[in-house]
C-alpha positions in Angstrom: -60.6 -115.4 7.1 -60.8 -111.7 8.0 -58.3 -110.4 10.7 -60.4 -107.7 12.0 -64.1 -107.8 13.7 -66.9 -106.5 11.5 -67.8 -103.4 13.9 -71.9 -103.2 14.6 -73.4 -99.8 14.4 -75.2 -100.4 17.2 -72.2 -100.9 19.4 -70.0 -97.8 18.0 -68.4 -95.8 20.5 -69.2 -92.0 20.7 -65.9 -91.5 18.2 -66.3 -94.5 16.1 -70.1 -93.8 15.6 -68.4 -89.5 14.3 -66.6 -91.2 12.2 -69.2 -94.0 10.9 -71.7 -91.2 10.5 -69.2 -88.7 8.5 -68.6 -91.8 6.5 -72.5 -92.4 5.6 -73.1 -88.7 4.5 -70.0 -87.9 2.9 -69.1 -87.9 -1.2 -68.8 -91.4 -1.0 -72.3 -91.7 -0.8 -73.9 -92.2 -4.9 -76.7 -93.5 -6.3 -75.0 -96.2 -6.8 -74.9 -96.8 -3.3 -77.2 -94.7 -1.6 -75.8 -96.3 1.9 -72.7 -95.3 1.5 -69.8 -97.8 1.8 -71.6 -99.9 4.0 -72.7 -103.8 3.4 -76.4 -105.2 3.7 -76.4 -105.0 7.8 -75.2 -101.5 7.6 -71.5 -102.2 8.9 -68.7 -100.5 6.9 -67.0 -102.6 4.5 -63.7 -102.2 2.8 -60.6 -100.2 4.6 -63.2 -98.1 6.2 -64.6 -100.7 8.7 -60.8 -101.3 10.2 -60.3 -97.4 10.3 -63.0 -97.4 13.4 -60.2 -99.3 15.3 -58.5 -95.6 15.1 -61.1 -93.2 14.5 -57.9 -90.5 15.5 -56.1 -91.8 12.4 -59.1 -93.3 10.7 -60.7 -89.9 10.0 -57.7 -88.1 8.9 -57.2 -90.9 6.6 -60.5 -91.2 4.9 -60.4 -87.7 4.3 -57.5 -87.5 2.6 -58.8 -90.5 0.1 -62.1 -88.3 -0.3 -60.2 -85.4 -1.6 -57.7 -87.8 -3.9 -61.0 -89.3 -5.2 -63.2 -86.1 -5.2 -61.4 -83.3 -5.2 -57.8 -83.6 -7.3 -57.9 -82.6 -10.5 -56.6 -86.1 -11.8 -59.1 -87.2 -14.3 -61.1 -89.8 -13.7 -60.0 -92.5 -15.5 -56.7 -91.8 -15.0 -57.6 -92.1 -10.9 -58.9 -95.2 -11.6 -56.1 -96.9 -13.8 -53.0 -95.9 -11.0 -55.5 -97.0 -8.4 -55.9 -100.8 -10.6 -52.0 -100.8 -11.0 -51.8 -100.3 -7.0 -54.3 -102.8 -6.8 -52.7 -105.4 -9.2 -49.0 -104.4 -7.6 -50.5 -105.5 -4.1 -52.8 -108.5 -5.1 -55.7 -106.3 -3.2 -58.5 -108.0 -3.7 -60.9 -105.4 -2.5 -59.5 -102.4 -4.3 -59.4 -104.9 -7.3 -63.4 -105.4 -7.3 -64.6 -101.9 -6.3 -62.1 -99.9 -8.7 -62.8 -102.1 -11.7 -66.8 -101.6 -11.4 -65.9 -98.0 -11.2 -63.5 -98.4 -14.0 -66.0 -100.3 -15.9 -68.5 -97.5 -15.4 -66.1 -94.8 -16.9 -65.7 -96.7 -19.9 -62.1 -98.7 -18.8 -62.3 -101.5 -21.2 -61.9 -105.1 -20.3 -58.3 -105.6 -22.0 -56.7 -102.4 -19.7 -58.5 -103.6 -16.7 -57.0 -107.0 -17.5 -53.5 -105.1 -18.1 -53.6 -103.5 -15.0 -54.3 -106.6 -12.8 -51.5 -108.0 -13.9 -49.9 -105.0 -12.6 -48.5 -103.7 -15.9 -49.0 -100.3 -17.6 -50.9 -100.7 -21.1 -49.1 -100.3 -23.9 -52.1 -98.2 -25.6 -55.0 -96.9 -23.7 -59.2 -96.9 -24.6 -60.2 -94.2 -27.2 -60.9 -90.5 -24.7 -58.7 -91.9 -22.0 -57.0 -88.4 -21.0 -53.6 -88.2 -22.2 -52.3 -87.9 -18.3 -52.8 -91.5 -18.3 -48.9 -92.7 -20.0 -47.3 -90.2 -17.2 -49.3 -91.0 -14.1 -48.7 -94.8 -14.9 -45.6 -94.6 -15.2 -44.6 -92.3 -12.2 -46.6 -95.1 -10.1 -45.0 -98.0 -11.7 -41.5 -96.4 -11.2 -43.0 -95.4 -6.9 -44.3 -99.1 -6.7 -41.2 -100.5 -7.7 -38.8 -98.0 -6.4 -37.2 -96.9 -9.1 -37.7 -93.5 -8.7 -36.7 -91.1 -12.0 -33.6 -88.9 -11.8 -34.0 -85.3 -12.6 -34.5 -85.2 -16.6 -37.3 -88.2 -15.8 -38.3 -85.8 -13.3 -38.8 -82.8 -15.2 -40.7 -84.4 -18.5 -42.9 -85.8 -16.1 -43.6 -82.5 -14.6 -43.5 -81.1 -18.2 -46.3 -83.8 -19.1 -48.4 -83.7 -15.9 -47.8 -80.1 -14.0 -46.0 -79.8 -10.2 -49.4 -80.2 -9.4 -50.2 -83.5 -10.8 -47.0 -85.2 -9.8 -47.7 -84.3 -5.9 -51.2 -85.2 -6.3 -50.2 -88.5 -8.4 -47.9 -89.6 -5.8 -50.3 -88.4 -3.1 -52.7 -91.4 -4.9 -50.0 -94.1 -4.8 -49.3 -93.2 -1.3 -52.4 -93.8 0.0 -53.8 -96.2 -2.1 -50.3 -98.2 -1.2 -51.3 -97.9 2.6 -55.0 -99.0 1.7 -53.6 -102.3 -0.1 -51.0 -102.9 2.5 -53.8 -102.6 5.4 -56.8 -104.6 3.9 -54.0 -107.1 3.0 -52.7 -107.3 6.5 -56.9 -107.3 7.9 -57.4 -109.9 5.6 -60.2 -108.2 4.2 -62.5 -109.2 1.5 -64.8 -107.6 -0.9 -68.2 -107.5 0.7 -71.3 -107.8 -0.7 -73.3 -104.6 -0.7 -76.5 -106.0 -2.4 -78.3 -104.7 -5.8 -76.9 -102.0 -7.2 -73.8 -102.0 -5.7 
């Protein structure tokens, strides 16, 4: 049973209803789900429904998970498999079933997604997965499990995935750790968003 009240549109305070609206028009928003991330009845769904609680911290935070999904320059798949690890690490339900439809739609095979769940880095990875991927799974495994790496660890990884992809790499685990922990907490599930989803 969920923790937190499905919030109505209807009902939405003048900041809730900023923050519901920036959430309906922003790059969320796909063809995929034309809605946004929104269920049948129109109410947010995932972390984003419990970030209306806050919509001082809630906006912040959904923006910063926009430009890790939208905006870094990790590759997609790559995204997709630290963000499955997290998921599998955490036991998150919801990031589980909306990051493996994605996953499955950039071509993640079943035996990596599989991999993942279990919250283990694949040994090999699916033919054209960007070679980022052995380096940005690792660096989360080591966050998730706090075994950080000392400075030689350090430097190949920056060798292998740039200053750049290390900060944005660990930005992804960051927030993607606070995501699990929250809709864990909420006792949110994955909602049903309809056809198409």
């Amino acid at each position: 049973m969920t923790r937190t009240e499905l919030f109505d549109p209807e009902t939405l305070t003048e900041e809730q209803r900023a923050l519901y609206d920036e959430l309906r028009s922003g790059p969320r928003v796909n063809p995929n789900r034309p809605g946004g991330p929104v269920d049948i009845h129109g109410r947010l769904t995932g972390p984003f429904n419990a970030m209306l609680h806050s919509p001082r911290i809630g906006g912040p935070l959904q923006r910063l998970g926009a430009a890790l999904r939208y905006e870094s320059s990790i590759d997609d798949r790559v995204r997709e498999m630290v963000i499955l690890l997290i998921a599998g690490h955490y036991d998150c339900a919801v990031e589980r079933v909306a990051h493996q439809r994605i996953g499955r739609r950039l071509g993640i095979g079943e035996e990596t997604l599989a991999t993942l769940d279990r919250a283990e880095v694949p040994a090999s990875f699916d033919e054209g997965t960007h070679e980022s991927a052995a380096p940005a799974l690792e660096l989360a495994e080591r966050m998730l499990t706090r075994k950080l790496p000392d400075d030689a660890e350090f430097e190949q990884l920056k060798d292998q995935l740039g200053p750049d992809g290390v900060f944005e790499i660990s930005s992804l685990v960051g927030y993607y750790w606070a995501l699990a922990n929250q809709l864990n907490l909420f006792a949110v599930q994955p909602a049903d968003h309809g056809p198409g989803a």
